[in-house]
N, C-alpha and C positions, 0 to 999 in steps of 0.2 A: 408710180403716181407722183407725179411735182407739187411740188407746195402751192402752186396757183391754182390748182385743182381742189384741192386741202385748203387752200384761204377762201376759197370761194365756195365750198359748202361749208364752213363754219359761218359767212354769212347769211347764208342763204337760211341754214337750217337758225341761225338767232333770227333773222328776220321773220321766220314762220312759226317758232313755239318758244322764241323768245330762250333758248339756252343759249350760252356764249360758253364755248370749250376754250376761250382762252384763260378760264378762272380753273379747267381741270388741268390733270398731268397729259402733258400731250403726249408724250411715248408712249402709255400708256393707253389712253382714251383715242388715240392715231392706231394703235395694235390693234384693241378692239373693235373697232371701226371696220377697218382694212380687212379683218376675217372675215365681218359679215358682208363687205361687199363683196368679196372676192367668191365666198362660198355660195354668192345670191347669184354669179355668173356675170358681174359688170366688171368694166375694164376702172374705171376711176369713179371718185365721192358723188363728187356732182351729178353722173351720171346715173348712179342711183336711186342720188337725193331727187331728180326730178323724176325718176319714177314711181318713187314711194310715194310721192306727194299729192299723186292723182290718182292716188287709191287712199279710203278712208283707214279700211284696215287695217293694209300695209303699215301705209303709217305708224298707227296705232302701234303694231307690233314692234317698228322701227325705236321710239319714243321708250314704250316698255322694256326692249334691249339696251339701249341708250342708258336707264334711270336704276336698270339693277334693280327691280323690285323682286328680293329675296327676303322672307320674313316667316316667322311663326312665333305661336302663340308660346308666353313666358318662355321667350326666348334668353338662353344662358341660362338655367332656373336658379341657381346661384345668386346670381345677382337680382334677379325677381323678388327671387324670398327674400333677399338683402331688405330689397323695397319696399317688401308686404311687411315685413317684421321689424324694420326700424325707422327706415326714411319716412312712409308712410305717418306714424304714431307721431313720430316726430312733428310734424307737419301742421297734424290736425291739435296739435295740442297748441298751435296759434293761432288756428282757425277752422272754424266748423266747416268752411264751406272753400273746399279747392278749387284753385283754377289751374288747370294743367293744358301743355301743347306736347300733345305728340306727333315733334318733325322728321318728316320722310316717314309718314305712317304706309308706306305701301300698302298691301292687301286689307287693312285692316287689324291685324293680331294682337298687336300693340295697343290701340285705344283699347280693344274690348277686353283684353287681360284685365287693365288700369280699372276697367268699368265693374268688372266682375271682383275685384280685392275690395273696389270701394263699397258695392253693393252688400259685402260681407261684413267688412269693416265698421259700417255707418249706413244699417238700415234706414231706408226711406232718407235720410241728406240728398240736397241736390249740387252736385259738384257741378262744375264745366270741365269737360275733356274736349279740347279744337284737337282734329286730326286732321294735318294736313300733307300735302304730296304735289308733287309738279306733273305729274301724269292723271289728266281724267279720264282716261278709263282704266286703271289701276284703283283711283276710287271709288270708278260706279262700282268694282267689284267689292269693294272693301262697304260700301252703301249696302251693295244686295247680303253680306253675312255670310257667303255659304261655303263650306268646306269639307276639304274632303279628308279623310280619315288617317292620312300621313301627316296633313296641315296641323291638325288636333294633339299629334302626338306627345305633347310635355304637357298635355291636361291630364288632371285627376279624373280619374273614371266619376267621382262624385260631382265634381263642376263640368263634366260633359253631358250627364243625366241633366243636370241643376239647368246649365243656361243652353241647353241647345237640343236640337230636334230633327231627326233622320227624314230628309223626303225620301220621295219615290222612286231617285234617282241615287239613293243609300248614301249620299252627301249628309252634311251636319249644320243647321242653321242657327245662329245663333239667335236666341228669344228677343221677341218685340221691345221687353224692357230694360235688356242690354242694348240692343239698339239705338234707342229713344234716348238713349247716356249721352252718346256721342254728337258731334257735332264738324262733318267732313266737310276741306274747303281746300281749293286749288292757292298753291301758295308757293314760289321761288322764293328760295331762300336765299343764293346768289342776287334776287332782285327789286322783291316786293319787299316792305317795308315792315317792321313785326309789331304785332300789340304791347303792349305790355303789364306786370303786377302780375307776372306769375307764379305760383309757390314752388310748380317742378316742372321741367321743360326735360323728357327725352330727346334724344336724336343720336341714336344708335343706326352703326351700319351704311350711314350715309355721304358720308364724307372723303370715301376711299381712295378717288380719283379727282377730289379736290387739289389746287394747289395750295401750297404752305399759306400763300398771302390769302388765299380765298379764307383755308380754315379760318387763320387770327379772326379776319375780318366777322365771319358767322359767330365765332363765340364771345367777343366782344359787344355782336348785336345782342347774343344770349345774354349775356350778363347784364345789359339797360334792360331786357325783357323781363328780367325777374324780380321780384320782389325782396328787399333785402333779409337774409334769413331764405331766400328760397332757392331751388335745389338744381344744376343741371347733369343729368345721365348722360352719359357716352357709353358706347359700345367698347366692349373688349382687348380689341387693338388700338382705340380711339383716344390714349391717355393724352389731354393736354399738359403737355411738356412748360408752358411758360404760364401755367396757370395766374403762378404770382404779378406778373406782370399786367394781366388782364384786371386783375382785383381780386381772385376767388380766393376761398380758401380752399384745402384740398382735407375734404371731410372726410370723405372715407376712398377707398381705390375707385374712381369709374365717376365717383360722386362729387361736385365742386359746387358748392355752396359761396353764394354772394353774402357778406359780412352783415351781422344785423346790424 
């Protein structure tokens, strides 16, 4: 496969969902490309890429394989609890009422954990949780709630009783008024622009095949997104290394906090 082939589905596919892989690792994000074209039976990208294009599904699944939507609930529990038992307390003790974004919320797991601590935490309070994601169908899935019993697994058997409900189909739904918490919305972060005055901004797991310039640039937008005093999560592998340079301070491991 020639890099003309390879420059010309990185335009094609920014031109159609708006991702530009020149902000990912291309060895990288060119490997896994390459497999699934190869295993799909086409000879080069393009070739592919215009066939996926004119199927809705395909697509869909192309997009999905693309964006790595890999998640579950209190995911790392470690650093959940971390969250539930001190960043959380912390938090609320400046303000009654949070505004949180969880970035690259794939499936869902992420906002409704956040929904289900606060719900416990701070009966009846109306927080905002935005959960957002660059693949939409990824979050009509994460809209409809439903899960299957691998998905569930670092839930307490009491908060799987508590907020969720077995259909027909022996899946696990989570209840209307976890539901009603969240608030799901299509959002590049490579692109669209970010709100901001928020007290904690997740965004675990998503950065993986980012380039270096991309990360700075994301958590530098992180840091005008927050609220001073408020809180950004990363994922496990995801230590920002130049924190200090950005402005943060590095509050706890995973945890960087913008100065009050």
């Amino acid at each position: 496969m020639d890099e003309r082939d390879w420059s010309t589905f990185k335009q094609k596919l920014n031109a159609k969902a708006g991702i530009d892989l020149d902000l990912y690792k291309e060895a990288q994000m060119k490997r896994r490309i390459n497999n699934l074209v190869m295993r799909k039976g086409f000879k080069g990208f393009t070739e592919y890429f215009d066939f996926v294009v004119k199927d809705k599904d395909e697509f869909a699944s192309f997009i999905e394989y693309l964006t790595i939507n890999v998640s579950e609930f209190f995911r790392t529990p470690e650093k959940f609890s971390e969250l539930e038992t001190t960043i959380i307390p912390e938090l609320l003790k400046r303000s009654s009422k949070l505004n949180i974004w969880s970035a690259g919320c794939s499936i869902g797991a992420e906002p409704y954990s956040l929904a289900m601590i606060l719900a416990e935490k701070t009966p009846g309070a109306r927080h905002r949780i935005l959960a957002s994601d660059l693949d939409v169908d990824i979050l009509e899935k994460a809209k409809e709630g439903i899960y299957t019993e691998n998905e569930l697994k670092a839930i307490s058997l009491g908060r799987k009783q508590k907020y969720f409900t077995r259909n027909e189909n022996n899946k696990y739904v989570v209840s209307p008024d976890i539901k009603a918490k969240i608030e799901f919305r299509r959002h590049n972060l490579l692109k669209d622009p970010f709100e901001s005055n928020f007290d904690l901004i997740l965004c675990r797991n998503v950065v993986i095949y980012f380039t270096e310039e991309a990360k700075d640039k994301l958590y530098r937008n992180f840091f005008q997104a927050l609220k001073p005093g408020g809180i950004l999560f990363v994922g496990g592998t995801e230590a920002v290394l130049n924190y200090r340079d950005m402005g943060y301070e590095n509050h706890r491991p995973f945890f960087y906090r913008r100065p009050l």
